[in-house]
FILO-452565 format. One record per residue (C-alpha): residue number from 1; x negated, y, z negated. Coordinates in steps of 0.5 Angstrom, whole numbers, plus 500, padded with zeros to 3 digits. Each point is the difference from the previous one (the first is absolute). Example, Ala and Ser with C-alpha at 12.3 -4.5 7.8 and 13.67 -1.06 7.14 Angstrom:
<1; <475; 491; 484>>;
<2; <498; 507; 502>>;
//
This chain:
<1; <295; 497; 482>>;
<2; <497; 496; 495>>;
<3; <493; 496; 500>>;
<4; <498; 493; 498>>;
<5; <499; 499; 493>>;
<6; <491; 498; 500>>;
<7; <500; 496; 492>>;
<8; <504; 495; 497>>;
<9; <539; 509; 447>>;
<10; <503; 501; 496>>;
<11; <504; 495; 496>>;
<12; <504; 495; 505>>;
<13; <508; 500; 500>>;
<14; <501; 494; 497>>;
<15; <508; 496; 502>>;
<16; <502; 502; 492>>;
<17; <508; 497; 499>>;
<18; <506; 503; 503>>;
<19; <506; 502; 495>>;
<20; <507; 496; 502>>;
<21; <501; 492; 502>>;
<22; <496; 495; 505>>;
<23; <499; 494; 501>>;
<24; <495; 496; 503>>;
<25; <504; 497; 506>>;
<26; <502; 507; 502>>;
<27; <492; 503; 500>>;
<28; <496; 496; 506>>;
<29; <493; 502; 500>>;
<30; <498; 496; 506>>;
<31; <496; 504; 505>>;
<32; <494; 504; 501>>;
<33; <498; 506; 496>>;
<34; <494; 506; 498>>;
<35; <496; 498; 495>>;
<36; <496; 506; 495>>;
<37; <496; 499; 494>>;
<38; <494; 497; 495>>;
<39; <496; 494; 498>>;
<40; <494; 499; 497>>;
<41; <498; 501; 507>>;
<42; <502; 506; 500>>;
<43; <505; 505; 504>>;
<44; <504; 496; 507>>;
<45; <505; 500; 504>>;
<46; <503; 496; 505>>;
<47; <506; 495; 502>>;
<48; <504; 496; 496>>;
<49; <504; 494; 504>>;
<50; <505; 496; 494>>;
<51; <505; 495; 502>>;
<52; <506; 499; 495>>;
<53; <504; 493; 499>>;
<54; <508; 500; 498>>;
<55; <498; 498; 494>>;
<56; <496; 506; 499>>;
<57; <493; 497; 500>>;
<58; <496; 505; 504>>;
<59; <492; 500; 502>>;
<60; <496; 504; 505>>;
<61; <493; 501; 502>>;
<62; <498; 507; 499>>;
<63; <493; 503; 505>>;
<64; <496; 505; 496>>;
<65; <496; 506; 503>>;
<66; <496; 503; 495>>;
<67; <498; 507; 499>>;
<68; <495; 505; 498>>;
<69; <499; 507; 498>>;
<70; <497; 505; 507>>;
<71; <497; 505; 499>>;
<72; <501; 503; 508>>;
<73; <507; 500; 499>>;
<74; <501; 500; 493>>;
<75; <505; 494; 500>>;
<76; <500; 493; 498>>;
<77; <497; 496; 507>>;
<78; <500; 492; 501>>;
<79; <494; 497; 498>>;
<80; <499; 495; 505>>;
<81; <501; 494; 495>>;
<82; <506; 497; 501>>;
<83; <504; 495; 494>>;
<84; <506; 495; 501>>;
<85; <505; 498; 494>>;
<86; <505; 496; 499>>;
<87; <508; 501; 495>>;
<88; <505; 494; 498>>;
<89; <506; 502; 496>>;
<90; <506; 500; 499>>;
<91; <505; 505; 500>>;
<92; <505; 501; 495>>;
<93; <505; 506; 500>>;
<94; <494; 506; 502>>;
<95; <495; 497; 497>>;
<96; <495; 496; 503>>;
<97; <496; 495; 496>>;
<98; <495; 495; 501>>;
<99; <491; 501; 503>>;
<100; <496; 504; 504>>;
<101; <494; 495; 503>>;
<102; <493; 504; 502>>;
<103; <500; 495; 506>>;
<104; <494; 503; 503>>;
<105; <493; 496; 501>>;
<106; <497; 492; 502>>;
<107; <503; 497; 494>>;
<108; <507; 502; 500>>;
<109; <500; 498; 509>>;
<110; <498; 492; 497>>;
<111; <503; 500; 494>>;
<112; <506; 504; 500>>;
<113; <503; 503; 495>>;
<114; <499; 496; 493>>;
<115; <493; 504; 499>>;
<116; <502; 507; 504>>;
<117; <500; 505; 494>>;
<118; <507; 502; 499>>;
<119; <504; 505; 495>>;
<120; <507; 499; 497>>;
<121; <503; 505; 503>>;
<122; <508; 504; 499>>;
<123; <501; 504; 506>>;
<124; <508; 505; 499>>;
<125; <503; 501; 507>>;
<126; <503; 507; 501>>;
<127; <506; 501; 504>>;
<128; <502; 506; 505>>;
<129; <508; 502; 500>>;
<130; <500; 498; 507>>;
<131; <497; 496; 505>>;
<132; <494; 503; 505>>;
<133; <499; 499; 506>>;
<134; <498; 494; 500>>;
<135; <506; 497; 495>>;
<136; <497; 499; 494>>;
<137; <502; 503; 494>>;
<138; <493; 499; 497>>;
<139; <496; 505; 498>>;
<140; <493; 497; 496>>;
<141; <497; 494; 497>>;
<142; <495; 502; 495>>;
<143; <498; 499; 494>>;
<144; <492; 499; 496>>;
<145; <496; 493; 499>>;
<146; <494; 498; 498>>;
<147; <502; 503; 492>>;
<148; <501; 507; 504>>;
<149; <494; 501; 503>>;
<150; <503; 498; 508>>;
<151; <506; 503; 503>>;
<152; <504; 500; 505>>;
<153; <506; 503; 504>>;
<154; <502; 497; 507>>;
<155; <505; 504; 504>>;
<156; <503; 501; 506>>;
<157; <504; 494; 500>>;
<158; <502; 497; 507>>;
<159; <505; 494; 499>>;
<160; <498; 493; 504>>;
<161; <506; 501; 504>>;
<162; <506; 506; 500>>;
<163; <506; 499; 495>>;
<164; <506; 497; 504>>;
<165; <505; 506; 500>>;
<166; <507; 497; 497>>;
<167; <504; 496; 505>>;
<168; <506; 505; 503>>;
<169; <508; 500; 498>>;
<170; <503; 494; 503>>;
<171; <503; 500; 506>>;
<172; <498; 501; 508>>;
<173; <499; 506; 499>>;
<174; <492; 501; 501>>;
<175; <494; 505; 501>>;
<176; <493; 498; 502>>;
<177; <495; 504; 497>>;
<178; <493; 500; 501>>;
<179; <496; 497; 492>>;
<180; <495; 507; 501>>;
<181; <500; 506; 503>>;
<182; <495; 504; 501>>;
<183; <499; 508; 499>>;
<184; <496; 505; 504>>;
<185; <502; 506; 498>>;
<186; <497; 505; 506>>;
<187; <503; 495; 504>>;
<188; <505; 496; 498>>;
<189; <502; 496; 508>>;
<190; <494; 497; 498>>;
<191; <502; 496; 495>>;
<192; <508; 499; 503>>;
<193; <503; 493; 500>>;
<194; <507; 497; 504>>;
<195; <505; 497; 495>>;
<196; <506; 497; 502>>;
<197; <507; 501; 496>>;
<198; <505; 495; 502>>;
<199; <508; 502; 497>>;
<200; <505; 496; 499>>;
<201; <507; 500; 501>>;
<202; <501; 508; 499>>;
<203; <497; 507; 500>>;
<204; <494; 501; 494>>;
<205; <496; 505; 498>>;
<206; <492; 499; 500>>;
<207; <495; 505; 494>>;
<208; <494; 499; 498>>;
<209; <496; 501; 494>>;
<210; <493; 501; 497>>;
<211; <494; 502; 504>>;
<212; <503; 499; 507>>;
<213; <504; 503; 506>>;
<214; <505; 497; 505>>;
<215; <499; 502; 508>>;
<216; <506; 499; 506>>;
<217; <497; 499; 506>>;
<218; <493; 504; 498>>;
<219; <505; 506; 497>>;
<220; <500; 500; 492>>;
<221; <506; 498; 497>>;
<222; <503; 506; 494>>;
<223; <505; 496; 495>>;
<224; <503; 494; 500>>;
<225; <500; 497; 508>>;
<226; <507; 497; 502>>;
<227; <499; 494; 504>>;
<228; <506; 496; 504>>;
<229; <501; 492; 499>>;
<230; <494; 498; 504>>;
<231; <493; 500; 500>>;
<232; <496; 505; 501>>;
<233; <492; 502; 501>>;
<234; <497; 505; 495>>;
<235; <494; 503; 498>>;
<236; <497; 501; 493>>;
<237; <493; 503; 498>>;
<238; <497; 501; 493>>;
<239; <499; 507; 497>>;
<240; <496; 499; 494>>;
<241; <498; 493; 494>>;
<242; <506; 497; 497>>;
<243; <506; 495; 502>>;
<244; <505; 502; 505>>;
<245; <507; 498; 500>>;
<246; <505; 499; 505>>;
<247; <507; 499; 499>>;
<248; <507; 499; 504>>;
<249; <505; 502; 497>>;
<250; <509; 500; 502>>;
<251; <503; 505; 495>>;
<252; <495; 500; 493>>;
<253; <500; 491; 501>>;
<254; <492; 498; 502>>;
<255; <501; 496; 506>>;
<256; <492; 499; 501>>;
<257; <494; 502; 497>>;
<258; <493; 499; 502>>;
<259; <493; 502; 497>>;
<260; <493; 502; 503>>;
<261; <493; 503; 497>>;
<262; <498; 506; 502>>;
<263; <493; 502; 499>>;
<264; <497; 506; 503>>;
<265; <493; 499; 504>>;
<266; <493; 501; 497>>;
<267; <495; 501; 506>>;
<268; <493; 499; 499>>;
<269; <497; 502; 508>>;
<270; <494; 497; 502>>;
<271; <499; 504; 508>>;
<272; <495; 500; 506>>;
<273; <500; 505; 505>>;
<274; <494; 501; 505>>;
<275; <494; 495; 500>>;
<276; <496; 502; 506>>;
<277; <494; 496; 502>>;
<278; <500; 498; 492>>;
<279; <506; 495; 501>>;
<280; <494; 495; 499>>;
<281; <501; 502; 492>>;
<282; <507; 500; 500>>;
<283; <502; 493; 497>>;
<284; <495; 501; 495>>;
<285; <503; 507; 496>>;
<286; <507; 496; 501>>;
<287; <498; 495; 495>>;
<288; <495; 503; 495>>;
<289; <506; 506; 500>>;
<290; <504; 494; 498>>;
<291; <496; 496; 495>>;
<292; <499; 507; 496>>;
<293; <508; 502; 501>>;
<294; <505; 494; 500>>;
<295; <498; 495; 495>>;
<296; <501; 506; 495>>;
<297; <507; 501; 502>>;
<298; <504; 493; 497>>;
<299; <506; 498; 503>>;
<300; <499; 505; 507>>;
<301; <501; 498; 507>>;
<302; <495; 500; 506>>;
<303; <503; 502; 506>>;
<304; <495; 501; 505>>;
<305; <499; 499; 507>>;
<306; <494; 497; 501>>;
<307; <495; 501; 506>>;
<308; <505; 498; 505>>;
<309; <503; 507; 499>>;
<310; <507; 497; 500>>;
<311; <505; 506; 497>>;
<312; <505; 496; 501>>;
<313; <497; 496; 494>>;
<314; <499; 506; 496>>;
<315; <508; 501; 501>>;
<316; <503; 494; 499>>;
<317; <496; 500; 492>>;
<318; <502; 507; 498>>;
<319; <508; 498; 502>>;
<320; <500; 494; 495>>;
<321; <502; 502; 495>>;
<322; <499; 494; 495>>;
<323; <494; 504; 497>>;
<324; <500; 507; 499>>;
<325; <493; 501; 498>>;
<326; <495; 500; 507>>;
<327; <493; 501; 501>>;
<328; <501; 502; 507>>;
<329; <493; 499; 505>>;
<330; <500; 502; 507>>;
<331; <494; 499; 503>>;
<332; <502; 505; 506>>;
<333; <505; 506; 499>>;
<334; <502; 504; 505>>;
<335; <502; 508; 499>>;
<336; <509; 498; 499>>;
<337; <498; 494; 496>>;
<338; <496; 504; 495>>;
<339; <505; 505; 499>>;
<340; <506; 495; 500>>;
<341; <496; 497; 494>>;
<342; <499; 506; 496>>;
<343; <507; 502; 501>>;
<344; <503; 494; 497>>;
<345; <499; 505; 494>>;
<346; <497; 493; 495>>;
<347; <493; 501; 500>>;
<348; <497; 498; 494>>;
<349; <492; 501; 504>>;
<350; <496; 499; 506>>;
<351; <494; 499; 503>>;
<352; <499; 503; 507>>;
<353; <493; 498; 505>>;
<354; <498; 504; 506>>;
<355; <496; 504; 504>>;
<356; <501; 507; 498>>;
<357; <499; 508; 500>>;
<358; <503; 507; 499>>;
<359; <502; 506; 505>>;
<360; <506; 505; 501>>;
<361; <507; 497; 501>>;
<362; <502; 499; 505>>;
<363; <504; 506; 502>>;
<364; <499; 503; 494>>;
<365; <501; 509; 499>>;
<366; <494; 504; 504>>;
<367; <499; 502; 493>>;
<368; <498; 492; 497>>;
<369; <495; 499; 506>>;
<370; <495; 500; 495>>;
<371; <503; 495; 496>>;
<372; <497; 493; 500>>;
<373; <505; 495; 498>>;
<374; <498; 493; 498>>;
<375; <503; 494; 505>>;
<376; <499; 493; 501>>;
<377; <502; 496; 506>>;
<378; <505; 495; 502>>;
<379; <499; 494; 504>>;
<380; <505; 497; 507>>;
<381; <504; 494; 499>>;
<382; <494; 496; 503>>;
<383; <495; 501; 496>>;
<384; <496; 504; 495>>;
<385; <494; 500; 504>>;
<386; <503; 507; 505>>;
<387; <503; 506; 497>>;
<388; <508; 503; 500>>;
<389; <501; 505; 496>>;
<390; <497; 506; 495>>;
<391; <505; 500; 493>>;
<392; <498; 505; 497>>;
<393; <499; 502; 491>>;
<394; <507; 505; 501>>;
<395; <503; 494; 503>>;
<396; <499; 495; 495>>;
<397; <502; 504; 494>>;
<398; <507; 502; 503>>;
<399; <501; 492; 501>>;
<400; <497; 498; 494>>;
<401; <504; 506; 495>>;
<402; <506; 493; 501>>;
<403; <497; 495; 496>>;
<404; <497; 505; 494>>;
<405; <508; 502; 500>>;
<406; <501; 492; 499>>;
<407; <495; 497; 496>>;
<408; <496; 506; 499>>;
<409; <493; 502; 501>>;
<410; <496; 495; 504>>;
<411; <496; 495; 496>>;
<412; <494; 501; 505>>;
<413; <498; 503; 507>>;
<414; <494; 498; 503>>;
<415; <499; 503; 506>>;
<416; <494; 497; 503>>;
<417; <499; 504; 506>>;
<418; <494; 504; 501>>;
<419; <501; 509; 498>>;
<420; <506; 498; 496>>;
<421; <498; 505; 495>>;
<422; <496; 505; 503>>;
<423; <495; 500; 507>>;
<424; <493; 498; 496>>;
<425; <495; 499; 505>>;
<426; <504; 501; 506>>;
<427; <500; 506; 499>>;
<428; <496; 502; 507>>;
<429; <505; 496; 503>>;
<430; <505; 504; 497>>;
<431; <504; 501; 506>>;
<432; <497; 495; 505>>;
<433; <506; 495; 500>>;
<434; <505; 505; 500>>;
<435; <506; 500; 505>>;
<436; <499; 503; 506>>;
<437; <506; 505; 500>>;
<438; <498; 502; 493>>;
<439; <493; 501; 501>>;
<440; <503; 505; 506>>;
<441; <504; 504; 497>>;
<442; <495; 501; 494>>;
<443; <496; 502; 505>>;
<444; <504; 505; 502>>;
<445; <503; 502; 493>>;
<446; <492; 500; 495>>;
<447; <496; 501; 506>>;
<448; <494; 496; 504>>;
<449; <496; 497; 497>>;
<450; <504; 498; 495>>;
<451; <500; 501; 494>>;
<452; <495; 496; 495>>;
<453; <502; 496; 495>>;
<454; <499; 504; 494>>;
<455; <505; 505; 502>>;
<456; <505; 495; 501>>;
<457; <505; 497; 495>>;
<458; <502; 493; 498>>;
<459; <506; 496; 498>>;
<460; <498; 493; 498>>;
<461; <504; 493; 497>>;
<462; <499; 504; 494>>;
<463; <506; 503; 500>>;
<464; <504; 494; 499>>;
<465; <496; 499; 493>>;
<466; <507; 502; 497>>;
<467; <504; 494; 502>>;
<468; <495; 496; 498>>;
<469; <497; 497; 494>>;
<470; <494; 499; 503>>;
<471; <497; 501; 506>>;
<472; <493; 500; 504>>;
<473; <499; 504; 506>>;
<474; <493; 500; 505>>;
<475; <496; 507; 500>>;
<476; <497; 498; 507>>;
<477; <498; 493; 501>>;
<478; <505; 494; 498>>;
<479; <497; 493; 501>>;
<480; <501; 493; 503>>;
<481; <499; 494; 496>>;
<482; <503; 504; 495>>;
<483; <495; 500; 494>>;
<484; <501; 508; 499>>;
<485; <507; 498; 496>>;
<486; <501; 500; 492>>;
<487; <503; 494; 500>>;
<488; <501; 500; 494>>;
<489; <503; 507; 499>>;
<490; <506; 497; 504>>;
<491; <501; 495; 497>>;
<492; <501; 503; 493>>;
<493; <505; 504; 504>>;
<494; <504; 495; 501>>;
<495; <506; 500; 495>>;
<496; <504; 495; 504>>;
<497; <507; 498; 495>>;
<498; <500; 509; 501>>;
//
């Protein structure tokens, strides 16, 4: 059940230079970033775009949020004030010298940069001993400007395009890996591809290195597989973040190697259940639970389905492995595709829309016929506008235990569904929307009439606050439009390079 809603620090890590030789030809730091730091403005953050020349000239473009201290939730909040800037520099070993441009305003949109205020800038790239996910060593790029009053540190490094992994021995021996592999911990079929070996002249023996595992016909392969001359069909799936290397081997002499970039999947689930009559509101809570969500969680993917409710959509965006970080958005969720998302084990958080209440579960022990457990309803393929099936708080926090042991506990839940934290106001119609073999059986067990509210007991969503960071629940009514959600303490949860 839910009701129409009636009115409308610190220091930053700066990329300080890293003991050891690098020459600029060897760093690239074309692609896309996250951005935190200070100006005269004050505090921002935001996404960095940079390009890189073969000469080490590189320039970007860097969109600013800037912030402010909040009181409600005693974090810094964006402001609503927005900034833009502009680097030109040259890399130099893992230094990076040149300006930072303040392109916000009229005058620099007619007149470009000749009289944008700018600042000397030199930055130091930091490295990591290996590469991430994404096949960048790079770890910042910082460094102050405006005389030590402005800093900034951009991370999270996602190159323009993979590293070409190196070319394999000579030789008509070859394994065709795919560039990326994706990693579902709670259920890794989801993330499994085909690849083919092919084997020339003689027997070899086929290993793999790194975050990865090998499959023989959907059957893990232990130790070094032999493969007869010929090729062969093979599975390969991603078990963690890093290169995976796969090798085929006669006696100790390589014959063929190929290369591919696990990455594990983080998970941001935007879910709809049972809408009812209130279907009407539906498009509208989409997009404004995206507008507040997805633009603070750079360089992530939707993959939704839409109004058309075509899973298969959905699918097909959660098997491809090109981006590993996915804000998942699916307009209508049966009770199977629920589980089957809370069960891949790489939520980073979720926000859930329905109809909802408590009663007894279903089946429970006679002894718990006076326990009201929150549920929230699910919704048919068809659409969200009927009802399928009741998922109950015991439920979730079983499938969700899988992701807190990948990622940890949940940046945010918000579970916007009405008596998600306690009966509140419905409390004369406690046992009204109870299953009717339940409600015999508490006849017969508590006695008729039944038993009034304040003498029974109640588990809310509030049992899942130790598997997340933040979460917000619904003492009785929840409401459509959406203007009973705390935007911005969702948005202060986010941590999305975690």
């Amino acid at each position: 059940m839910r009701r129409h809603f009636l009115g409308a620090a610190g220091a930053l890590g700066l990329g300080l230079l890293l003991a050891g030789p690098a020459q600029a030809q060897e760093l690239n730091l074309g692609g896309s970033y996250s951005i935190t730091g200070k100006d005269k403005t004050g505090r921002f953050r935001g996404t960095a775009t940079l390009t890189q020349e073969a000469g080490g000239r590189v320039a970007g473009d860097l969109r600013l949020d800037y912030l402010r201290w909040s009181w409600s939730s005693f974090s810094y909040a964006p402001s609503g004030r927005r900034g833009t800037a502009r680097i030109e520099a040259e890399l130099r070993g893992q230094t990076l010298r040149g300006r930072r441009y303040t392109t916000t305003g009229l005058t620099n949109v007619l007149t470009g940069l000749d009289n944008a205020e700018s600042f000397a800038i030199t930055y130091g790239v930091a490295l990591n001993d290996a590469p991430s996910e994404h096949g960048s060593r790079v770890k910042s790029v910082g460094g102050r400007f405006d005389d030590g009053r402005g800093q900034e540190s951009l991370t999270g490094h996602r190159p323009s395009a993979p590293t070409p992994p190196p070319p394999p021995p000579a030789g008509n021996d070859r394994i065709e890996l795919p560039a990326r592999l994706l990693a579902v911990p709670g259920a890794p079929e989801e993330g499994r591809q085909t690849f083919t070996v092919r084997v020339d002249g003689s027997a070899a023996s086929l290993s793999v290195a790194g975050p990865g595992r090998l499959l023989r016909n959907g059957a893990a392969v232990s130790g070094a597989l032999q493969l007869q001359p010929g090729a062969h069909t093979l599975q390969v799936e991603g078990t963690g973040d890093g290169r995976v290397t796969v090798t085929l081997r006669r006696g100790s002499a390589e014959a063929a190697r190929a290369t591919s970039e696990s990455a594990v999947e983080r998970l941001y689930a935007i879910l709809w259940g049972y809408q009812g009559t209130e279907i009407d509101y539906l498009e509208g809570d989409v997009a404004k639970t995206l507008r507040n969500v997805l633009p603070h969680l750079p360089g992530y993917a939707l993959v939704e389905d839409g109004p058309s409710f075509d899973q298969r959509k959905i699918d097909e965006g959660l098997k491809d492995p090109t981006n590993p970080r996915r804000v998942l958005n699916d307009w209508c969720v049966s009770r199977d595709e629920l589980f089957r998302y809370l069960r891949r084990g790489t939520l980073r958080g979720i926000a859930w829309g329905s109809h909802g209440f408590m009663e007894p579960f279903p089946g429970c022990p006679d002894e718990e016929l006076d326990m009201f457990e929150s549920r929230v309803w699910t919704a048919p393929n068809s659409g969200p506008r009927t009802t399928e099936k009741k998922t109950f708080v015991r439920e979730w926090r079983e499938a969700m235990a899988a992701s807190v042991r990948t990622h940890g506990p949940l940046d945010f839940a918000l579970m916007h569904s009405c008596c998600t934290g306690a009966i509140g106001s419905y409390r004369d119609e406690v046992w009204n929307y109870t299953d009717a073999t339940t409600k015999s059986r508490a006849r017969t067990v508590l006695g008729d009439p039944l038993p009034r509210w304040d003498r029974l007991r109640y588990t809310s969503f509030d049992a899942l606050q130790p598997q997340v960071r933040y979460l917000k629940t619904y003492v009785g009514p929840s409401y459509y439009g959406y203007g009973d959600v705390n935007w911005a303490s969702i948005r202060n949860s986010l941590e999305p390079a975690r």
